[in-house]
N, C-alpha and C positions, 0 to 999 in steps of 0.2 A: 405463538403466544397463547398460552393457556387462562382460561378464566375462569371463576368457580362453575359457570355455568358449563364450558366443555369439561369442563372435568368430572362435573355430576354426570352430563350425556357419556362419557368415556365410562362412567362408572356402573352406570344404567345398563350397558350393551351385553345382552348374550354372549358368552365364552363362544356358544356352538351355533352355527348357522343353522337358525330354526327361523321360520315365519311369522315372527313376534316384533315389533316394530321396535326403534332403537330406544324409547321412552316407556317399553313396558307394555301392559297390556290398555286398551282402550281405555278402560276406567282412570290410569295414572294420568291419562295426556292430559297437558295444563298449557292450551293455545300461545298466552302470556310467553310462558316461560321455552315453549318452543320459536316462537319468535326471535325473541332474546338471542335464543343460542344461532339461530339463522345469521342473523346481524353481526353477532359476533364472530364466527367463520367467516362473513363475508368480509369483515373489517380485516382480521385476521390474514387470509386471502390476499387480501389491497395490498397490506403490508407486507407481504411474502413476495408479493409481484416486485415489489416498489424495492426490497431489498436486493431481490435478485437481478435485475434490470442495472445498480448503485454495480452490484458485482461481478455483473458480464462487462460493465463498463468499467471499472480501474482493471478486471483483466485484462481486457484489450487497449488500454495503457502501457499497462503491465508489459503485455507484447510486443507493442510499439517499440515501447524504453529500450525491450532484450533488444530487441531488431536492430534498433539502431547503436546499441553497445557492441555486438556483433558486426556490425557495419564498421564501428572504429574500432573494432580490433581489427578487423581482415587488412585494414587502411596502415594501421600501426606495422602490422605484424610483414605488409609490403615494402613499407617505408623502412622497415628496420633491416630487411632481407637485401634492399635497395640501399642502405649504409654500409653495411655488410661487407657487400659486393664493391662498392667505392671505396671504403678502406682497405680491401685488399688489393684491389689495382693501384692504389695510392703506395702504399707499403713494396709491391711489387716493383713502383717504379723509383721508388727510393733505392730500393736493394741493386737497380740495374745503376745506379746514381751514382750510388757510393764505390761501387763495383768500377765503373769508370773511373771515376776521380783515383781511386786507389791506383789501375794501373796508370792514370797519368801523372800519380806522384812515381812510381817505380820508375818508368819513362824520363822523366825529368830529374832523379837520381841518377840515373845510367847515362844521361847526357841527348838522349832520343828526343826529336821529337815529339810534342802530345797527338800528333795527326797518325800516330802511329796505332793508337790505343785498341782500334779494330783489328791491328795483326795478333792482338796479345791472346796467348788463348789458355783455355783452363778452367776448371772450378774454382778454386782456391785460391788464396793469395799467395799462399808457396807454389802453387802450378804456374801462376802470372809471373812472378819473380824468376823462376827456370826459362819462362817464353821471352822476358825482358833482356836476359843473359843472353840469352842466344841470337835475339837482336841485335843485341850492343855486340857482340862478337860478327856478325854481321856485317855491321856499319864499322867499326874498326877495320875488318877486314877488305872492305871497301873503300875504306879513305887509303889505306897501303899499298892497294895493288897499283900495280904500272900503268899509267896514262898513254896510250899509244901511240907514236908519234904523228903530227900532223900528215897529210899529204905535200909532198912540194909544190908541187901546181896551182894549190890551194894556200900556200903561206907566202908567193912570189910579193914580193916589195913592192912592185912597178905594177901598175895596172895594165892590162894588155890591150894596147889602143890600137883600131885598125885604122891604118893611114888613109883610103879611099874615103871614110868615114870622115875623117879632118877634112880632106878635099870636099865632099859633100857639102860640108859644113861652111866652107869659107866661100864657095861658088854662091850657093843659096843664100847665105843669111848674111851675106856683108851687102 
């Protein structure tokens, strides 16, 4: 803040450093008027404190605010890396989803069971539909073939009663 009074002392002062005081020689000094100008540097001063004091303080606002803008972005930019990561396991297990379902419509096309869906193998749905075939040829092949025939021993009509067994039986429990 300038006043006409620092601005005469400003205007007063030797260009060169010489040992002439900043008001001239003895004879100019005017007690009054160097006063004045004291006062007013010191107001001047006050003011200067007072404003710089206003603007170390909204800096360190200022820094606070960034700090904590920083803080929700790191927060944001976790949570988004953290959606991310969820949606593509989500999508992942859709793809394994759809993936089954498909081979248990091919399955249930072909007459297969769905418990089969883990035999089916392949990338693709035409690699699944070849694994499906070969199934179903498979299980056809299998309902065809010759049932072997029982044992006799084992298909005897009469059951094989041991008679000492009857005798046991009618001694003791009658």
């Amino acid at each position: 803040m300038t006043t006409p009074d620092t601005a005469q002392a400003d205007s007063n002062q030797p260009e060169e450093n010489t040992s002439t005081p900043p008001w001239g020689s003895d004879e100019n000094f005017n007690p009054e008027q160097a006063w004045s100008l004291i006062q007013n540097l010191r107001s001047e001063k006050s003011d200067l404190r007072t404003k710089l004091a206003e603007l170390n303080s909204e800096h360190s606002t200022t820094l606070s605010t960034l700090s904590e803008r920083d803080a929700s972005i790191e927060e944001l930019k976790a949570s988004l890396e953290l959606s991310e990561e969820t949606a593509k396991q989500a999508e992942a297990d859709h793809q394994k989803l759809a993936a089954l379902r498909t081979k248990e419509n091919l399955l249930a096309k072909a007459g297969i069971p769905a418990s089969y869906a883990g035999n089916v193998t392949g990338e693709t749905e035409d690699d699944w539909a070849e694994s499906v075939a070969l199934l179903a040829q498979l299980t056809a092949g299998a309902k065809s073939a010759p049932t072997p025939k029982p044992d006799p021993a084992q298909t005897a009509n009469e059951p094989v009663v041991d008679k000492n067994a009857e005798l046991i039986d009618i001694l003791f429990n009658s």
